[in-house]
C-alpha positions as CSV (number, residue, x, y, z in Angstrom):
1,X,-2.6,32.5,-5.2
2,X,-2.3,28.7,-4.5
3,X,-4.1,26.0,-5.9
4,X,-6.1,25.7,-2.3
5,X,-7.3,29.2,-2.8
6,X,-7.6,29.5,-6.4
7,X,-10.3,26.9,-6.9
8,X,-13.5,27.9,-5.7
9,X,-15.7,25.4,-7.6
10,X,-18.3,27.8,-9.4
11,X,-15.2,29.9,-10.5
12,X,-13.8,27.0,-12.3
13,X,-17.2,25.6,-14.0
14,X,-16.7,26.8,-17.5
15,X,-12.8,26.4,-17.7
16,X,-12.3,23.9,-20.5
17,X,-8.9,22.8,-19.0
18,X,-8.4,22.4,-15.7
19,X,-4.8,23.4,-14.5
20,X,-2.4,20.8,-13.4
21,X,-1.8,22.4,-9.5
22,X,-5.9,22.2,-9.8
23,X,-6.0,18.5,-11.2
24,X,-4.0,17.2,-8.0
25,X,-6.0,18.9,-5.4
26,X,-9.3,17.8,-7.3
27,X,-7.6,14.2,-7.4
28,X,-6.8,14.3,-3.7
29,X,-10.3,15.3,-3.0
30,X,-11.3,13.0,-4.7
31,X,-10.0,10.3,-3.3
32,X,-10.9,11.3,0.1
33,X,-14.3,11.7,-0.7
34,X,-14.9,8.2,-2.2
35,X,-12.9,6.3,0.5
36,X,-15.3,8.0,3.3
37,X,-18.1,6.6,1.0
38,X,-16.6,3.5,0.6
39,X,-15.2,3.0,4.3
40,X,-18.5,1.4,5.6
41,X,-18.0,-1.2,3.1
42,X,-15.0,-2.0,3.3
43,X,-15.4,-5.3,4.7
44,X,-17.9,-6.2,1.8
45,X,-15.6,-4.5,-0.7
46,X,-12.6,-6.8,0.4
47,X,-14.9,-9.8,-0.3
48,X,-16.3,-8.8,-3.8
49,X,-12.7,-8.4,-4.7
50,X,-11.9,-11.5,-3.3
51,X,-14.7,-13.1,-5.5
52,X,-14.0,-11.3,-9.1
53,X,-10.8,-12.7,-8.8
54,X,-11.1,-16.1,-8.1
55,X,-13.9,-16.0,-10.5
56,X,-11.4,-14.3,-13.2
57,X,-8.9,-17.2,-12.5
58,X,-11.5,-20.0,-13.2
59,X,-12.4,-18.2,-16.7
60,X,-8.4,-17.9,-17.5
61,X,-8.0,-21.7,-16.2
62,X,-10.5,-23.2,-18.6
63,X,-8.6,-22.4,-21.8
64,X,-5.7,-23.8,-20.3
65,X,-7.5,-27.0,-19.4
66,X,-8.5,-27.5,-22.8
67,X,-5.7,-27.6,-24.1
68,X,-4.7,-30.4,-21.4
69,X,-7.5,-32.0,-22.6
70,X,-6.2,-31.5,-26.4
71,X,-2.6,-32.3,-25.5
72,X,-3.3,-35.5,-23.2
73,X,-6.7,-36.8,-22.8
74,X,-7.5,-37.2,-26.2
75,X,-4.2,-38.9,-26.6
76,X,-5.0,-40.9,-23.6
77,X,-8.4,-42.1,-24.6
78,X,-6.4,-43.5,-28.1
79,X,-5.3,-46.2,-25.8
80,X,-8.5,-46.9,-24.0
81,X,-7.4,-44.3,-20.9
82,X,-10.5,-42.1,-19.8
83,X,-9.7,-41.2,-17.1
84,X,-7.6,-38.2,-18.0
85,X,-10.6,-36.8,-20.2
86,X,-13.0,-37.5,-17.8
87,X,-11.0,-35.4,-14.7
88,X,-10.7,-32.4,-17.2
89,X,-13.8,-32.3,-18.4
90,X,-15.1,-32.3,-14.4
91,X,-12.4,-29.7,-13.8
92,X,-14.2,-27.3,-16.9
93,X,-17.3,-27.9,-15.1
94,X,-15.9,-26.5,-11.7
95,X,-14.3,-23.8,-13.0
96,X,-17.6,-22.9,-15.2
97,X,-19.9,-23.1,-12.1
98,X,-17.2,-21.4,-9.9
99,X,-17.0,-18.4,-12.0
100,X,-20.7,-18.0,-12.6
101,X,-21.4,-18.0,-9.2
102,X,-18.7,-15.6,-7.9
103,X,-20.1,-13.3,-10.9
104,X,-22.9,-12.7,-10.4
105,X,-22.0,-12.2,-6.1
106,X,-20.1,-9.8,-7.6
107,X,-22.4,-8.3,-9.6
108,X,-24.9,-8.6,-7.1
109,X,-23.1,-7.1,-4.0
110,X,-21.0,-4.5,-6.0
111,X,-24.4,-3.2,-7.2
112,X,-25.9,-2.7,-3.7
113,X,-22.9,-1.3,-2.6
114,X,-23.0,1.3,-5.4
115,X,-26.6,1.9,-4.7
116,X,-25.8,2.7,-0.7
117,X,-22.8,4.9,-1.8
118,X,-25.0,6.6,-4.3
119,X,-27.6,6.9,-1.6
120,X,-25.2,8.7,0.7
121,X,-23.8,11.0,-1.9
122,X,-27.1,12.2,-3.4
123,X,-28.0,13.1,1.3
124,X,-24.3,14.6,1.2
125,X,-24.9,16.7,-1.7
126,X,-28.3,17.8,-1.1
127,X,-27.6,18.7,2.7
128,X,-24.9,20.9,1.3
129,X,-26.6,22.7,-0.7
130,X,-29.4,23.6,2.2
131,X,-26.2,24.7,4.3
132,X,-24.9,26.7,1.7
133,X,-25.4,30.7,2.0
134,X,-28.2,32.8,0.4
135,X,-25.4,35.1,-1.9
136,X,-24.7,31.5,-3.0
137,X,-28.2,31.0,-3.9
138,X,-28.3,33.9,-5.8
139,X,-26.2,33.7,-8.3
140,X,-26.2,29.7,-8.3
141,X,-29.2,28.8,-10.4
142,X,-31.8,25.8,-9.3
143,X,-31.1,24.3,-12.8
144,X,-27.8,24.0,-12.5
145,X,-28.5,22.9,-8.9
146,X,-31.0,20.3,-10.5
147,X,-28.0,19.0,-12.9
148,X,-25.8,18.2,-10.4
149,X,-28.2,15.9,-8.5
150,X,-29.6,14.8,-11.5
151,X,-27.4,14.2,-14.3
152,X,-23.7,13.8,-12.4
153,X,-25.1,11.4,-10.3
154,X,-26.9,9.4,-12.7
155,X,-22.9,9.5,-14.7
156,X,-21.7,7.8,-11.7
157,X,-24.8,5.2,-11.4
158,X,-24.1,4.2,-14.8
159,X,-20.5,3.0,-14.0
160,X,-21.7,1.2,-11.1
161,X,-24.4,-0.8,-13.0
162,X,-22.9,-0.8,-16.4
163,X,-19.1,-0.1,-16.3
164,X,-17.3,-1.4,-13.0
165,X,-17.3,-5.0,-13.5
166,X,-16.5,-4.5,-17.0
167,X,-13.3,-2.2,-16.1
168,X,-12.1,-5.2,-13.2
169,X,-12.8,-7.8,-15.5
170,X,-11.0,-6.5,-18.2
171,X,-8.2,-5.3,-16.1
172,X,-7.6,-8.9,-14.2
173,X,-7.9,-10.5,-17.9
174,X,-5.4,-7.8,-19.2
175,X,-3.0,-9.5,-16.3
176,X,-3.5,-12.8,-15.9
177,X,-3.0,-13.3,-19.7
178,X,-0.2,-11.3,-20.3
179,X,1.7,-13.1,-17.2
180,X,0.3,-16.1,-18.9
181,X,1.9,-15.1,-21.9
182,X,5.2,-14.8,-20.7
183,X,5.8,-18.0,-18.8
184,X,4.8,-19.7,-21.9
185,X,6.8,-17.8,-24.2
186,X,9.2,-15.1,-23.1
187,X,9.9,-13.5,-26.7
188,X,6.3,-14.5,-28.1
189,X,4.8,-12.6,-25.0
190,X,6.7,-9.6,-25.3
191,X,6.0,-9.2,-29.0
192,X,2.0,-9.7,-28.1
193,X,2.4,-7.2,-24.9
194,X,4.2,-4.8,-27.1
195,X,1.1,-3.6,-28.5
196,X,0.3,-2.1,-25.1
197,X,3.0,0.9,-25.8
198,X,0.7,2.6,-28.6
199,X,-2.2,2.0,-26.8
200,X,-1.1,3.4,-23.6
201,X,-0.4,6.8,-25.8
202,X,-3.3,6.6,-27.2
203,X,-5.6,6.2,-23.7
204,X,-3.5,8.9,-22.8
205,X,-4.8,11.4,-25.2
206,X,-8.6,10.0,-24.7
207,X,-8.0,10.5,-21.1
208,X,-7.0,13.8,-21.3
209,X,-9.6,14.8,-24.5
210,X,-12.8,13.6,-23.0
211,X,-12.1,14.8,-19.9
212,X,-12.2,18.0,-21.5
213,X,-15.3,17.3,-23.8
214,X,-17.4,15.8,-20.0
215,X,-16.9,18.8,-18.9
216,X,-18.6,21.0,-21.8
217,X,-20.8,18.5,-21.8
218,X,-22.2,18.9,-18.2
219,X,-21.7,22.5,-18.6
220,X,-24.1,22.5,-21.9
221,X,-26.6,19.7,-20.3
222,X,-26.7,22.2,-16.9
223,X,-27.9,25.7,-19.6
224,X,-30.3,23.4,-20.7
225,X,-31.7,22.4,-17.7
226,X,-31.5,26.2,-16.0
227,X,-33.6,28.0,-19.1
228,X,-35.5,25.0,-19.0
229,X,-36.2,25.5,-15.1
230,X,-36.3,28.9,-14.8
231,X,-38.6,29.2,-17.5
232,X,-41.3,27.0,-16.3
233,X,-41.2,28.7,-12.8
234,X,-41.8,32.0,-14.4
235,X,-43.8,30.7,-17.2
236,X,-46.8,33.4,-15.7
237,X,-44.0,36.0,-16.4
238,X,-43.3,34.7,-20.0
239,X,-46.9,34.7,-21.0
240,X,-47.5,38.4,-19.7
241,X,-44.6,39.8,-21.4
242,X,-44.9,37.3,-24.4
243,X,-41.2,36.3,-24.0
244,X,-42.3,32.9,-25.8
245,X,-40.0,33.9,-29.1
246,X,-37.5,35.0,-27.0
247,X,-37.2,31.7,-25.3
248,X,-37.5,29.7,-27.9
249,X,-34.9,31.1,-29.8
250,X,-32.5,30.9,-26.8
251,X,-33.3,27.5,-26.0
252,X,-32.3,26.6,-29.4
253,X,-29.0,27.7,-29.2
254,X,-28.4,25.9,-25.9
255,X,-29.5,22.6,-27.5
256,X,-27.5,23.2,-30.2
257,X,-24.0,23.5,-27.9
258,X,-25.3,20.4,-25.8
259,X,-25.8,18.7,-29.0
260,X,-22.3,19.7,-30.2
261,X,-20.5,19.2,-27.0
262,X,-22.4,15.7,-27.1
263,X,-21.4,15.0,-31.1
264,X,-17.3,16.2,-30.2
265,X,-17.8,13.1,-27.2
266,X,-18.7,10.5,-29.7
267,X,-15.6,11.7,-32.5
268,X,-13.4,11.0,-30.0
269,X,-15.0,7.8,-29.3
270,X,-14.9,6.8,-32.3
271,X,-11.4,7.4,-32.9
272,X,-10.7,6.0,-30.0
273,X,-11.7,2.7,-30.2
274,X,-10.8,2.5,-34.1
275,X,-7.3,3.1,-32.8
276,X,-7.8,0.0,-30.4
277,X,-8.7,-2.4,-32.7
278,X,-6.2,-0.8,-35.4
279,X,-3.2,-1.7,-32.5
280,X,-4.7,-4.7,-31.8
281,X,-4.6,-5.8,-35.4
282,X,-1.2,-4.5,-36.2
283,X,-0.2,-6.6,-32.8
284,X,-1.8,-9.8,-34.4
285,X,0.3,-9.4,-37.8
286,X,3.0,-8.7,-35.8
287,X,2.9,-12.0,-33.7
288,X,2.0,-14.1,-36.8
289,X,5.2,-12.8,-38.3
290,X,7.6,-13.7,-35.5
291,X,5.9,-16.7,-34.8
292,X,5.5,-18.1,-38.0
293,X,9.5,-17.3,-38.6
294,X,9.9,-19.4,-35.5
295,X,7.9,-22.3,-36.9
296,X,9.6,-22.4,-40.0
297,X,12.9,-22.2,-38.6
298,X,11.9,-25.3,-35.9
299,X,12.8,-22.7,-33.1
300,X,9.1,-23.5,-31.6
């Protein structure tokens, strides 16, 4: 049975670990899905890109004009020369105002985008299930149905409104200060860049654990929300056959695995980003070390 055949969507809902023929046709779904979303936008999305970086490059240019400023301004104003100082200082400014503006037209238009594509997903979704079959209906319960339109998609408004300028900011920082780096200093920025080989391992493993731990978590979160459902719709049914214990007992033990699934998420959080700021430490001894040695021995 191939991939293509094998995964059926509801067949695969509880398997903890997807299979790697499965992760590569859910990938290339994936990606097909969100650039129909996104190909309305593309225009916009070419300018918002446009305008995190330029702002990113204003934010990376001010430390380097400090240091001008450091290096030769106040050097120059010893002799009675202010003019240096004074063309830094209204360089800062620009790049100050440049990237606060371009921010927040990022933030701004990548948030409206997100809210259309979010828009057009929930209509997709929800026009799906109404063409979907009644045998599907029957055994696919409205809480579950609920979750998905509820919960999933709420997941993927939080990365638009709390996570996705974040992620590019961090990525275009990660970049322009490591190439930074390296013009500077060749040896200096390899030692400083090295630290990206443990972390890499590490997001690795996070990648591949809390992918696992999402998925028990939606699974748990959707149990909830079906007893809960089903429950109240047939809370006439409860009362006549005094099912109240029943439920309650049941509905227990579902929160309990939601609250697991949830408590496993944050362990691996938090040895996640322990591990980052361990590396990143390690990484600053490590560069103090070199470049100390290189100091001392007048090689710097």
């Amino acid at each position: 049975m191939s991939a293509h055949e094998a995964w059926r969507g509801i067949a695969a809902e509880q398997v903890e670990e997807v299979p790697q023929a499965w992760t590569g046709l859910l990938r290339r779904r994936t990606r097909h899905l969100l650039g129909s979303l996104a190909a309305p936008h593309r225009r916009a999305i070419g300018w918002l890109a446009g305008a995190i970086l330029v702002s990113n490059l204003a934010g990376t240019a001010i430390p380097y004009l400090v240091g001008l400023g450091i290096d030769r301004g106040v050097s120059a104003v010893r002799h009675d020369d202010y003019m240096p100082i004074s063309v830094i200082t209204a360089l800062i400014l620009v790049c100050a105002v440049a990237q606060a503006i371009l921010y927040r037209v990022f933030v701004a238009g990548s948030g409206r985008i997100g809210q259309e594509i979010l828009l057009e997903l929930r209509e997709r979704v929800f026009g799906q299930f109404q063409r979907l079959s009644l045998a599907f209906h029957e055994r696919y319960t409205t809480g579950r149905m609920i979750s998905r339109l509820t919960s999933d998609l709420e997941s993927i408004n939080d990365m638009f409104t709390l996570g996705l300028d974040t992620l590019i900011n961090a990525v275009l920082s990660v970049v322009s200060v490591g190439v930074i780096l390296l013009v500077l200093d060749l040896p200096l920025g390899l030692v400083c860049l090295s630290g990206f080989i443990p972390l890499f391992f590490l997001s690795r493993w996070y990648q591949r654990e809390s992918t696992k731990a999402y998925r028990n978590t939606r699974n748990a979160m959707a149990l909830v929300i079906v007893h809960f459902t089903e429950s109240l719709r047939g809370i006439r049914a409860v009362h006549a056959f005094r099912r109240q214990p029943r439920n309650d007992e049941l509905f227990g033990h579902l929160s309990e695995g939601y609250r697991a699934a949830m408590s496993r998420s944050f362990q691996l959080l938090g040895i996640y980003w322990p591990g980052i700021v361990l590396v990143g430490n390690l990484t600053t001894a490590a560069v103090l070390l070199y470049g100390g040695n290189r100091v001392i021995g007048h090689e710097m």
